[in-house]
KEFI-995069 format. One record per residue: residue in one letter; x, y, z of N, C-alpha, C in turn. Coordinates in nm, 3 decimals. Example, Ala and Ser with C-alpha at 12.3 -4.5 7.8 and 13.67 -1.06 7.14 Angstrom:
a; 1.319; -0.569; 0.780; 1.230; -0.450; 0.780; 1.320; -0.330; 0.780
s; 1.285; -0.225; 0.708; 1.367; -0.106; 0.714; 1.290; 0.003; 0.787
***
This chain:
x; 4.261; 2.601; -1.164; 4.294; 2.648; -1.029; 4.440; 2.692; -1.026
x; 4.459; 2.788; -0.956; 4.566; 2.794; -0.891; 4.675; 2.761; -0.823
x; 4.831; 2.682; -0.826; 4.858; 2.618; -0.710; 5.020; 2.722; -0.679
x; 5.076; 2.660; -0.577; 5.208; 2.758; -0.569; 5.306; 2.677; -0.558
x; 5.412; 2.679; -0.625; 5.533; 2.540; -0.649; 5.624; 2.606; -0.545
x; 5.664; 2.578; -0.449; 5.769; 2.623; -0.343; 5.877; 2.479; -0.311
x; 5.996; 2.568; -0.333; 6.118; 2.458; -0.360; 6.217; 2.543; -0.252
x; 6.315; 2.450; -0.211; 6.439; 2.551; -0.115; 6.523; 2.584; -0.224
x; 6.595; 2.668; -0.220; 6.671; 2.726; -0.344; 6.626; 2.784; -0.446
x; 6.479; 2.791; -0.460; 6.368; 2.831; -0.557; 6.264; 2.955; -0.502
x; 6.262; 3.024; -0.560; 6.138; 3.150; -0.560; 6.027; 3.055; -0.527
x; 5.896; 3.051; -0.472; 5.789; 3.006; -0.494; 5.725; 3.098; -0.610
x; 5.648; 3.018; -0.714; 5.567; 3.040; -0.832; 5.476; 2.992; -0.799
x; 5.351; 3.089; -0.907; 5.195; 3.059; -0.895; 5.196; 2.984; -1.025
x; 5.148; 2.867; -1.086; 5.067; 2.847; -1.178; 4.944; 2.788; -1.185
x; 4.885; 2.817; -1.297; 4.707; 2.746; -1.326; 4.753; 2.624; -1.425
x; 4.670; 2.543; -1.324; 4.651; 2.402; -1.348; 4.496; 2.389; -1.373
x; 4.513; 2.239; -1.442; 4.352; 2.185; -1.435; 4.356; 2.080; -1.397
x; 4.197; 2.008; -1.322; 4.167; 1.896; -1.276; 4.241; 1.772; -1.377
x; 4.233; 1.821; -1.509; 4.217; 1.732; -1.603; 4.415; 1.728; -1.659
x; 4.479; 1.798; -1.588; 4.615; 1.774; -1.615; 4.694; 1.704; -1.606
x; 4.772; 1.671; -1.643; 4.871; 1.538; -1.572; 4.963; 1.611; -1.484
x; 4.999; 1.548; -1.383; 5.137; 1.549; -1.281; 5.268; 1.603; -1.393
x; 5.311; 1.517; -1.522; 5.368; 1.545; -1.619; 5.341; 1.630; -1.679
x; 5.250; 1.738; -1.716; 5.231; 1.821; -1.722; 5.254; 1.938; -1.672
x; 5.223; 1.942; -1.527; 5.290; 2.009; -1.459; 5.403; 2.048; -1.424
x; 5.464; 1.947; -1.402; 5.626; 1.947; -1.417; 5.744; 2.026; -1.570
x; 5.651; 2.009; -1.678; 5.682; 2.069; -1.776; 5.695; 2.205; -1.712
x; 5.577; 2.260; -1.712; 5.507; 2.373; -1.712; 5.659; 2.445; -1.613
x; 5.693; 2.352; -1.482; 5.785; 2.394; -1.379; 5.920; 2.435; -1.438
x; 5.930; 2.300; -1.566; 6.076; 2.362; -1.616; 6.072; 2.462; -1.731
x; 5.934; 2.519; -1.791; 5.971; 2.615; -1.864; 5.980; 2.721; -1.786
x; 5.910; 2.732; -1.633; 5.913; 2.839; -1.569; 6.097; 2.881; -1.494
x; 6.120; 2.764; -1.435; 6.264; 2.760; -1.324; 6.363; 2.701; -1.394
x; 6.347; 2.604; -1.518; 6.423; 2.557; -1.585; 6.484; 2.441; -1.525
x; 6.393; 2.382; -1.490; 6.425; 2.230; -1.410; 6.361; 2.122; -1.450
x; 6.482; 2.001; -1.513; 6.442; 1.935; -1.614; 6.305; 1.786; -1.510
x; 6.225; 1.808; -1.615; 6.101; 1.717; -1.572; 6.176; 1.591; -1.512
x; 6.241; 1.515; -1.568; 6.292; 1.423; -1.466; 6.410; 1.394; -1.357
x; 6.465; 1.555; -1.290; 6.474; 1.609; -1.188; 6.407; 1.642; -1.107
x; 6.270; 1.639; -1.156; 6.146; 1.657; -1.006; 6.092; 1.568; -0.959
x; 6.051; 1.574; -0.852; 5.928; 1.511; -0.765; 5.863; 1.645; -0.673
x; 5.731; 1.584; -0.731; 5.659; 1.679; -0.678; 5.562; 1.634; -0.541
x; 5.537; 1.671; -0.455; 5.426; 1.610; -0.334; 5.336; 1.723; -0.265
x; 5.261; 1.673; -0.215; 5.107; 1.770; -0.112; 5.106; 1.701; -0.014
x; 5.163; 1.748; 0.090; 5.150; 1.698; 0.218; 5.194; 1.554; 0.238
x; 5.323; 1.567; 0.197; 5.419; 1.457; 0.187; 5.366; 1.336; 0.088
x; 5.304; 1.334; 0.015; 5.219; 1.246; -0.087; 5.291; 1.266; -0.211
x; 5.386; 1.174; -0.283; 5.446; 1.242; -0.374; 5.322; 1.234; -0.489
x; 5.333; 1.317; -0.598; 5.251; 1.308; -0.689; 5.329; 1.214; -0.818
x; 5.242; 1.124; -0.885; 5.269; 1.083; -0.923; 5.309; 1.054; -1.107
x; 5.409; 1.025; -1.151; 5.392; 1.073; -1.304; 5.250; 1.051; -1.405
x; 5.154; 0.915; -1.380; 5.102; 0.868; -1.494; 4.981; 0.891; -1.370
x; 4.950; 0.954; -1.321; 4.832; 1.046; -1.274; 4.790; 1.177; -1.299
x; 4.679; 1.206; -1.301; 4.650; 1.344; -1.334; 4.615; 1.419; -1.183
x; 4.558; 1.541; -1.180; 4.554; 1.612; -1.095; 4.403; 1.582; -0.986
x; 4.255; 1.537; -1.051; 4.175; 1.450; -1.021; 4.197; 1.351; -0.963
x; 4.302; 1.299; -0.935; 4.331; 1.184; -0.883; 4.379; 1.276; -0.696
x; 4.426; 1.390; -0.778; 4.460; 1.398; -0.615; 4.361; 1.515; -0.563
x; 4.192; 1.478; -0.506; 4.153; 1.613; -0.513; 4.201; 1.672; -0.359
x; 4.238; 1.643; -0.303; 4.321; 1.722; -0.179; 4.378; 1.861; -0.236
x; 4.451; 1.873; -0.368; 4.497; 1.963; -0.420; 4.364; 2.052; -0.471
x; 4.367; 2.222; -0.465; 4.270; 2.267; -0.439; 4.352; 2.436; -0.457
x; 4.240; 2.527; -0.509; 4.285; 2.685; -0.552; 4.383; 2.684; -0.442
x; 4.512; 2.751; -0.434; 4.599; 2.795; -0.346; 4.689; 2.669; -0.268
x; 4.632; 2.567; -0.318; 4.758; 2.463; -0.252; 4.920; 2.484; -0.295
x; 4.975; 2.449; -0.217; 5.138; 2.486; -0.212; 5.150; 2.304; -0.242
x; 5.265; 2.307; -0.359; 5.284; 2.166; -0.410; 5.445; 2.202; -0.391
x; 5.520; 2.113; -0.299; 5.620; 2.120; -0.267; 5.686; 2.060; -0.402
x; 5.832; 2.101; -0.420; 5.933; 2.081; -0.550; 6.044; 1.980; -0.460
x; 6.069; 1.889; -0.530; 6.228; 1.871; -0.476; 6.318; 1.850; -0.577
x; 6.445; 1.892; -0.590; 6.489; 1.882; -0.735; 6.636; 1.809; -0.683
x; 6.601; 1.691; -0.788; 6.739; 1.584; -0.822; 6.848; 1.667; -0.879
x; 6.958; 1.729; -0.854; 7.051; 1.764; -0.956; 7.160; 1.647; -1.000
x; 7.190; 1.578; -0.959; 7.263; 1.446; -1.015; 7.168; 1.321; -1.119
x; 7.214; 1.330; -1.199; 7.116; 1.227; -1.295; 7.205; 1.143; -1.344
x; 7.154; 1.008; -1.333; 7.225; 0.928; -1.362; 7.272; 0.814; -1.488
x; 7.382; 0.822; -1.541; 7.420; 0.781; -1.684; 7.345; 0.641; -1.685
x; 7.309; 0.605; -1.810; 7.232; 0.463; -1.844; 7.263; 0.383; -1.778
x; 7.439; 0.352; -1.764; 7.502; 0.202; -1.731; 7.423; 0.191; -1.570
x; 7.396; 0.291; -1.483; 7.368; 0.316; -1.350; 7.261; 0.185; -1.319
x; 7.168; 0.251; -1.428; 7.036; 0.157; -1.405; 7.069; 0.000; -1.395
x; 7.135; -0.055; -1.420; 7.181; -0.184; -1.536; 7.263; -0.206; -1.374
x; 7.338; -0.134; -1.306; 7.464; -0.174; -1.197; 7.358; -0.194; -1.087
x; 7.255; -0.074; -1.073; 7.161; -0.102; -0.995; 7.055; -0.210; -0.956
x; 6.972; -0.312; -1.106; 6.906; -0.337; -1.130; 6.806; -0.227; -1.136
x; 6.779; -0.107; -1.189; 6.689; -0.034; -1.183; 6.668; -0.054; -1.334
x; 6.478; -0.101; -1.383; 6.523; -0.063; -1.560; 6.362; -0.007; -1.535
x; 6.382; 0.021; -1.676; 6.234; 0.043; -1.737; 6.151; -0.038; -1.837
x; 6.009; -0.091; -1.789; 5.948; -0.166; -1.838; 5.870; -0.108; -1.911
x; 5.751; -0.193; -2.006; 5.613; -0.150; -2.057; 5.522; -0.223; -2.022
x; 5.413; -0.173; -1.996; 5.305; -0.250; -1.925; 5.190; -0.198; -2.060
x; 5.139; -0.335; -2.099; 5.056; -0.350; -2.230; 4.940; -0.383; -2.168
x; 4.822; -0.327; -2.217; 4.662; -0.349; -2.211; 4.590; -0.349; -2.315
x; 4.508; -0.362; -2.331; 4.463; -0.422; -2.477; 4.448; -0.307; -2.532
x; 4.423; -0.170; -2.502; 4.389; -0.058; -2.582; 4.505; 0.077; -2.486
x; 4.628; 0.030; -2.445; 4.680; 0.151; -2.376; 4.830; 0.054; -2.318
x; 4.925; 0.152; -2.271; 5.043; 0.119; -2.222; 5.092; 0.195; -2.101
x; 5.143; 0.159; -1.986; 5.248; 0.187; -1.912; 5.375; 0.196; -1.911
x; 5.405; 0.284; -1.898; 5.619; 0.271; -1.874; 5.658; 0.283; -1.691
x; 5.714; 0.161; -1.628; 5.723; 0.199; -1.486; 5.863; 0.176; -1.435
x; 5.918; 0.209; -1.373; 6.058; 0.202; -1.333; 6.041; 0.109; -1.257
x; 6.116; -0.022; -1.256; 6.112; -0.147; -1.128; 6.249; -0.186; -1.120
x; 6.290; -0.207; -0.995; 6.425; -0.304; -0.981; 6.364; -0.456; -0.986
x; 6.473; -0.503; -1.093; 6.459; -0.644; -1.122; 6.471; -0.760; -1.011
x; 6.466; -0.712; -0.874; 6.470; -0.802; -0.758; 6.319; -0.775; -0.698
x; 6.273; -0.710; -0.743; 6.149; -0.695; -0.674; 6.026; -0.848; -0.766
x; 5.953; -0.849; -0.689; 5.869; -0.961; -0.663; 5.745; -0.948; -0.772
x; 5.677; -1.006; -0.825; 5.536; -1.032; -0.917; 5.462; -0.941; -0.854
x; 5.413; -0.963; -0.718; 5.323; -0.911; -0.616; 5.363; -0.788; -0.635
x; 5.468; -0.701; -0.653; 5.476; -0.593; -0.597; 5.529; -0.530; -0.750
x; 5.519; -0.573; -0.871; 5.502; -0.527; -0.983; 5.336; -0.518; -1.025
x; 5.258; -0.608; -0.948; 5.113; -0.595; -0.969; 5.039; -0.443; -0.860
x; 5.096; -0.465; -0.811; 5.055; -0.339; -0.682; 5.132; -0.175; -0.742
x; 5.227; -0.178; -0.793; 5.269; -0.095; -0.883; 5.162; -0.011; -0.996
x; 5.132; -0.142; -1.062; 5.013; -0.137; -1.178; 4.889; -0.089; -1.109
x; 4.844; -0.137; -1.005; 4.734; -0.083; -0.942; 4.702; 0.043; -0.898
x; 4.824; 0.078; -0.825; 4.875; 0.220; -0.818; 4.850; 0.326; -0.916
x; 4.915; 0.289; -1.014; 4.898; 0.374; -1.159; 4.758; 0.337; -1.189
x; 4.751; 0.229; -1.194; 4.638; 0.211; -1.320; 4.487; 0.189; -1.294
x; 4.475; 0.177; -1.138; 4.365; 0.108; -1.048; 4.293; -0.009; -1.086
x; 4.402; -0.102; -1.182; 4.296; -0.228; -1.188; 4.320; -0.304; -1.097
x; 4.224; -0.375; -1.038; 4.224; -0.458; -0.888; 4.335; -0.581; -0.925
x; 4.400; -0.623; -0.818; 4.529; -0.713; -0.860; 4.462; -0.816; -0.847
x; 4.339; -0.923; -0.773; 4.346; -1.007; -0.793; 4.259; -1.032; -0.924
x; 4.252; -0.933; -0.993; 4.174; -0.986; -1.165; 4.282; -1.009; -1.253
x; 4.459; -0.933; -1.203; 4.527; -0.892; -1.329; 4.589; -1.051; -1.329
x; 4.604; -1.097; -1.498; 4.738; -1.219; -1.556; 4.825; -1.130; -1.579
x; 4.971; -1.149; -1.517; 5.033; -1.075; -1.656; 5.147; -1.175; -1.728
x; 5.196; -1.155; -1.853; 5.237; -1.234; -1.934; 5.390; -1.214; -1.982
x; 5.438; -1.286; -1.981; 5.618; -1.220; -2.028; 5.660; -1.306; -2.163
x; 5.708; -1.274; -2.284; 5.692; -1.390; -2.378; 5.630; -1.479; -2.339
x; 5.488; -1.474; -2.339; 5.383; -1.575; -2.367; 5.412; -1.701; -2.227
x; 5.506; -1.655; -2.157; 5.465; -1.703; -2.015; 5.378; -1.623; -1.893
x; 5.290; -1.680; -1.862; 5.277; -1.631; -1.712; 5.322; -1.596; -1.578
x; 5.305; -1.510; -1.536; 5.405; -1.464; -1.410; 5.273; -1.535; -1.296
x; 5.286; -1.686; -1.295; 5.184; -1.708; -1.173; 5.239; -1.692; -1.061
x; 5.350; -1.699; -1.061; 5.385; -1.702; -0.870; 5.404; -1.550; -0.844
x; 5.333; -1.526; -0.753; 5.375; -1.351; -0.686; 5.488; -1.339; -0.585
x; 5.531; -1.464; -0.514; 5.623; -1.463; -0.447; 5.824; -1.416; -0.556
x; 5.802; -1.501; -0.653; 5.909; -1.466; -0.736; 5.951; -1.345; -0.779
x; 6.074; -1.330; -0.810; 6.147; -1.186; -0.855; 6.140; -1.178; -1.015
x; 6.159; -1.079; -1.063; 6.122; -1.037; -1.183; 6.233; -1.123; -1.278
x; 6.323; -1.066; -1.203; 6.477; -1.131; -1.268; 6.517; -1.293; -1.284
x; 6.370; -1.346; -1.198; 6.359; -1.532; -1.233; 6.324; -1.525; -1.365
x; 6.234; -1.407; -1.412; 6.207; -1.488; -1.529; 6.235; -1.321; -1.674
x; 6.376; -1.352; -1.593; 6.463; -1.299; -1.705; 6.401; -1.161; -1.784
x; 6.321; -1.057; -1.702; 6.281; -0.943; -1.756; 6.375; -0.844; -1.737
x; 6.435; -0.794; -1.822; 6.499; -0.669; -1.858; 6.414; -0.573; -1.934
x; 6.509; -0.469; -1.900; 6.560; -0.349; -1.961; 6.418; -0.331; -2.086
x; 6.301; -0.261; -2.103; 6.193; -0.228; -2.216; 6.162; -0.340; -2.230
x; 6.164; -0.509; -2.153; 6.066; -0.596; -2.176; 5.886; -0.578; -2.151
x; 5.828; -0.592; -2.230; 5.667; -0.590; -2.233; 5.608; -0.719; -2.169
x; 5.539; -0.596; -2.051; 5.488; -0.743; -1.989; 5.299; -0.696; -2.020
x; 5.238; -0.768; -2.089; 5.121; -0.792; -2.085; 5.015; -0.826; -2.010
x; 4.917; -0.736; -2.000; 4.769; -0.723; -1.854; 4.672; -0.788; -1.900
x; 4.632; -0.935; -1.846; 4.517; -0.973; -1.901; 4.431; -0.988; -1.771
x; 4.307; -0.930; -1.824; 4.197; -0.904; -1.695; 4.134; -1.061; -1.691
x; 4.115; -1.122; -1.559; 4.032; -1.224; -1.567; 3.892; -1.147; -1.512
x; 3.769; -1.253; -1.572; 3.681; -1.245; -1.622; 3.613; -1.289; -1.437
x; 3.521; -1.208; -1.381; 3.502; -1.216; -1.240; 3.429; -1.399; -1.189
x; 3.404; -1.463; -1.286; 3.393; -1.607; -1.283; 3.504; -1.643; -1.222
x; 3.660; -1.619; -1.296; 3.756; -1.675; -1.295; 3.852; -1.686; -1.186
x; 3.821; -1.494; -1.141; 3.876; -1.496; -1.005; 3.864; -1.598; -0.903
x; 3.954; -1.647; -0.825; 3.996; -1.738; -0.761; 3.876; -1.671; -0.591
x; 3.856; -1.743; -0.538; 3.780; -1.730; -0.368; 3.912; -1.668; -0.295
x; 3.892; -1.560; -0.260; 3.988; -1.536; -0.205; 4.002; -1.557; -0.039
x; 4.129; -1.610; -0.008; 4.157; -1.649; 0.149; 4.101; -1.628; 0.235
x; 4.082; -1.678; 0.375; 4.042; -1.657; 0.478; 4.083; -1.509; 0.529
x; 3.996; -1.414; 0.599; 4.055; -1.256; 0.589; 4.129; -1.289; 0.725
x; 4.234; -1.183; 0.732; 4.324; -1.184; 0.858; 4.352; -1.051; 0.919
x; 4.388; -1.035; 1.033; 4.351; -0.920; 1.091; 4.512; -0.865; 1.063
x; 4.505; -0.719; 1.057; 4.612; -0.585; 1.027; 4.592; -0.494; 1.134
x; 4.718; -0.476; 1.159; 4.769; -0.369; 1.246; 4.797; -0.248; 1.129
x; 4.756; -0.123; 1.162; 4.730; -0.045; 1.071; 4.760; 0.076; 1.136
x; 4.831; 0.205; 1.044; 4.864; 0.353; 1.090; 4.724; 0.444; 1.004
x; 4.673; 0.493; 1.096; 4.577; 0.607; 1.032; 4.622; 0.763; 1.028
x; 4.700; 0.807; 0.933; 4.771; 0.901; 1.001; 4.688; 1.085; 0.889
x; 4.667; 1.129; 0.977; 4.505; 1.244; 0.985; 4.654; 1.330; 0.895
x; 4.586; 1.473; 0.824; 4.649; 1.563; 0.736; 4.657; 1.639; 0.897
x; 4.773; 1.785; 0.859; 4.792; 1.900; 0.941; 4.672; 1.935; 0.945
x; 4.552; 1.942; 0.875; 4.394; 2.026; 0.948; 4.326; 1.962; 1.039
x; 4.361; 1.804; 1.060; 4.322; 1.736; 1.138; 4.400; 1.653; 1.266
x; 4.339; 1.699; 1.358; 4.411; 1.663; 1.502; 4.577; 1.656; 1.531
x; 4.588; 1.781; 1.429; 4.760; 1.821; 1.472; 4.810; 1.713; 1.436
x; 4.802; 1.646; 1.295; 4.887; 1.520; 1.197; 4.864; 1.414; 1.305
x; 4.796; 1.358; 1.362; 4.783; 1.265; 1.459; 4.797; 1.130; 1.362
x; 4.856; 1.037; 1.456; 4.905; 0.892; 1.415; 4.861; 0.770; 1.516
x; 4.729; 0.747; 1.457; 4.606; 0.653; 1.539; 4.677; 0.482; 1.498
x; 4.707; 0.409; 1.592; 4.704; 0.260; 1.579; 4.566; 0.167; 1.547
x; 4.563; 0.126; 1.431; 4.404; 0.081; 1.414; 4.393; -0.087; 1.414
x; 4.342; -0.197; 1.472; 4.357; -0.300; 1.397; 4.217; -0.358; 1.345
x; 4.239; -0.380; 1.232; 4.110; -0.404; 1.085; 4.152; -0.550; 1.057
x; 4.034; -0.608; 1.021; 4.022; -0.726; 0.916; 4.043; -0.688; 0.836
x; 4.095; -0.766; 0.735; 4.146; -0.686; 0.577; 4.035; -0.748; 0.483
x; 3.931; -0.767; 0.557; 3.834; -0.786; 0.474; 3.703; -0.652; 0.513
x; 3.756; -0.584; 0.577; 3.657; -0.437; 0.613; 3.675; -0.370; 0.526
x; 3.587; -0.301; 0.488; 3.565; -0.181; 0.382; 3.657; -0.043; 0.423
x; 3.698; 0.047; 0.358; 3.711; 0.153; 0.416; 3.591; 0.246; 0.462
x; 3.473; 0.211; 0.420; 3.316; 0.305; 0.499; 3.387; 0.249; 0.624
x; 3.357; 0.124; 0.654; 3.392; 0.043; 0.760; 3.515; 0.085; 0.862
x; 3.589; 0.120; 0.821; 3.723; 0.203; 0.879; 3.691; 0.385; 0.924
x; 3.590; 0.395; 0.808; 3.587; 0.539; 0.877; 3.459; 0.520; 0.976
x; 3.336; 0.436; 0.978; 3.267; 0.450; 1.079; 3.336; 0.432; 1.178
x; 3.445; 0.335; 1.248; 3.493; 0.294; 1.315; 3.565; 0.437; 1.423
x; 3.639; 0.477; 1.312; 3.693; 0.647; 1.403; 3.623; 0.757; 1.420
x; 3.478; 0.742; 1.357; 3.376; 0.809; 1.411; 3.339; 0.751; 1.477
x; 3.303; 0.655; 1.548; 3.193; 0.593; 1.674; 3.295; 0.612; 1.755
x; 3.432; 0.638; 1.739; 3.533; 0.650; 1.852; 3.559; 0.749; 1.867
x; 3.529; 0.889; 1.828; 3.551; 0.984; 1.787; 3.650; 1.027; 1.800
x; 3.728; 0.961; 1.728; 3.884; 0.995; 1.673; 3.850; 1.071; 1.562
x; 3.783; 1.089; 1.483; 3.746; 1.202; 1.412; 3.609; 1.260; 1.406
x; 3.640; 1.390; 1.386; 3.446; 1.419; 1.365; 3.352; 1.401; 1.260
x; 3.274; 1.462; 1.236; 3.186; 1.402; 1.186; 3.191; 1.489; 1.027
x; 3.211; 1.424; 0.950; 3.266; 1.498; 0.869; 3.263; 1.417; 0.710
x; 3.294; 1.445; 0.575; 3.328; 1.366; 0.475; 3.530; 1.369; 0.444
x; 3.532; 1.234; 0.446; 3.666; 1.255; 0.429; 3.760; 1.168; 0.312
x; 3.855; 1.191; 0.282; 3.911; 1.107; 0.189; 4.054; 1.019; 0.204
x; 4.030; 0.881; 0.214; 4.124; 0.793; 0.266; 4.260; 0.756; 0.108
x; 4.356; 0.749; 0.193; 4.426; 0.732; 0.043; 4.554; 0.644; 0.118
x; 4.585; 0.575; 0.007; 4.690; 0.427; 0.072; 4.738; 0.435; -0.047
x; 4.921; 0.459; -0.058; 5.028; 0.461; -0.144; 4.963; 0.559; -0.246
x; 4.963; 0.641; -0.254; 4.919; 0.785; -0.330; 4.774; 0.726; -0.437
x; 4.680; 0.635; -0.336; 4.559; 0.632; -0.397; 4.455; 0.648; -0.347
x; 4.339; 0.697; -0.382; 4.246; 0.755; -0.337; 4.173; 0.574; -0.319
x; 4.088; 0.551; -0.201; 4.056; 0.423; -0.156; 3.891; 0.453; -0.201
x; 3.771; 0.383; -0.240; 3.727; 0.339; -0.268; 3.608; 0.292; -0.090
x; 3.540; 0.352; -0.104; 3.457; 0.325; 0.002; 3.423; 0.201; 0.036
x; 3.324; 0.144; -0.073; 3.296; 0.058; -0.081; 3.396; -0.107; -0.064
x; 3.496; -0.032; -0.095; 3.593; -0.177; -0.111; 3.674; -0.245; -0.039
x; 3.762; -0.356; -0.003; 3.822; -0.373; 0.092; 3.934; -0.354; 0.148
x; 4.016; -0.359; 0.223; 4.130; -0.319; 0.299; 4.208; -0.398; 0.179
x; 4.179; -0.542; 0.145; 4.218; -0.636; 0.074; 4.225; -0.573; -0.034
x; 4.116; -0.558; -0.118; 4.134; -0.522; -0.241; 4.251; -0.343; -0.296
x; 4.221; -0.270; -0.185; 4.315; -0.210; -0.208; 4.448; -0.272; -0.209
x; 4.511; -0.373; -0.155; 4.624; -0.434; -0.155; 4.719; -0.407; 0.030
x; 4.648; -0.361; 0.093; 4.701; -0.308; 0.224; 4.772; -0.420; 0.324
x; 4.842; -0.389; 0.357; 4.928; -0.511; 0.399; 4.979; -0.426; 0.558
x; 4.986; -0.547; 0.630; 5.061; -0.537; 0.796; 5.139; -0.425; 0.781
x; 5.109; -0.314; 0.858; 5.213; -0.195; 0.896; 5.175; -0.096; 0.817
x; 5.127; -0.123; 0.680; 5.083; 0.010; 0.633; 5.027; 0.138; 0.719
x; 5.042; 0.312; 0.648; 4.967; 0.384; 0.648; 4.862; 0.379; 0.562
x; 4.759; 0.475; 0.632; 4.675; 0.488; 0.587; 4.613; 0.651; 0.585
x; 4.619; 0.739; 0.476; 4.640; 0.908; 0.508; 4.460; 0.945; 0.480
x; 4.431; 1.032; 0.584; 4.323; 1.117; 0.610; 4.297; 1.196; 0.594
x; 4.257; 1.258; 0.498; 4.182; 1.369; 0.433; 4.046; 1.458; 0.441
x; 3.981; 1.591; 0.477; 3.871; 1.620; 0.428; 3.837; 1.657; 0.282
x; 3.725; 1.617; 0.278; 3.690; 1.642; 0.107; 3.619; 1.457; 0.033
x; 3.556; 1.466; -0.028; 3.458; 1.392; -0.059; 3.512; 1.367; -0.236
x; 3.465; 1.260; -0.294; 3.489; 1.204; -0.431; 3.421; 1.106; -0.493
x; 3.337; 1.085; -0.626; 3.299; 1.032; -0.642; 3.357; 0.905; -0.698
x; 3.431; 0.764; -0.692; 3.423; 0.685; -0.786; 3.321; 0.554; -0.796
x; 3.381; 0.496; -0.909; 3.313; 0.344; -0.965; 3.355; 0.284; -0.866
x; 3.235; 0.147; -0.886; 3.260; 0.044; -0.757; 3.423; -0.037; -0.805
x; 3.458; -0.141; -0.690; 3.575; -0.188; -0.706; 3.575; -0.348; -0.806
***
């Protein structure tokens, strides 16, 4: 397909992409065209940034003639930066594959697992993960308790659906449903859900209210495509979140 890279300070360009491309890919493709180095960009569709260790399938909103907005970093910042910041770069190990993700070392277990999910869509309450042969059990803790720096490997071990723990009593969320420009002029619906409702469950809900019509659509929370079948929970959705509205239909695996 077709898409059109439009940047301020930039010509808009056409290039052909495929379903099957990476985001990184693309971005290449941008700096052999404008000469703008791949990790000077971020790229987004309707304010959704796209993401590096995703491919283009992941976002099918994108479509022949979509305009994929550019924004270009010109300040890049020397090594020591990361290190003054706490900003580093990790590896995330799986038994047959790896991640590289940028985290500040103050950020929390919980929100290095929701990271991984993001990228990687494995459900967080299956993932162990492991730091020299310790466990990161508490999700409340910061990374930097247990002394992860700079290319430390932290290891994904899937528990086995026996093992998974019963998960909590469900609790109710105040929630943003916020519709694309084709739908109801970007409208921003207040929803409140059990976080144990499905997203079917969320979209019957704004159809019987007819806050939207009747239609197939595609729900996506932190640049991921949601899973019909699954729960508010299992996506990881938490008090205050958005939640972005899409037309267009997708097939995946259950959760």
């Amino acid at each position: 397909m077709r898409v059109i890279i439009g940047s301020w300070g930039h010509k808009a360009v056409a290039i052909e992409v495929g379903l099957k491309e990476s985001v990184v890919g693309i971005k290449t493709k941008i700096e052999q065209l404008l000469g703008v180095p791949v990790a000077s960009q971020t790229l987004a569709v309707c304010g959704l940034e796209l993401l590096d260790g995703l491919d283009m399938e992941d976002y099918p909103i994108v479509s022949d003639g979509t305009k994929i907005d550019l924004t270009v970093r010109y300040w890049m910042a020397p090594p020591s930066f990361h290190h003054s910041t706490g900003k580093i770069q990790i590896i995330i190990k799986f038994s047959a594959r790896q991640l590289h993700i940028e985290v500040d070392r103050t950020e929390t277990v919980r929100s290095l697992k929701e990271k991984i999910h993001i990228m990687d869509g494995t459900p967080i309450k299956r993932m162990s993960l492991f730091f020299c042969g310790t466990e990161l059990e508490e999700d409340f803790r910061r990374l930097s308790e247990y002394d992860i720096r700079e290319f430390s490997e932290i290891v994904v071990f899937l528990k086995s659906m026996s093992r998974v723990k019963d998960d909590p009593p469900s609790k109710s969320l105040s929630l943003v449903v916020q519709t694309s420009s084709s739908l109801l002029n970007s409208a921003r619906i207040p929803v409140e859900m059990k976080d144990s409702s499905t997203i079917n469950e969320l979209k019957e809900l704004l159809l019987s209210g007819r806050i939207l019509p009747v239609d197939d659509y595609l729900f996506i929370h932190k640049q991921r495509i949601m899973r019909e079948n699954c729960s508010l929970k299992w996506h990881g959705v938490d008090n205050g979140d958005f939640i972005y509205v899409f037309k267009g239909t997708v097939f995946r695996g259950e959760c």
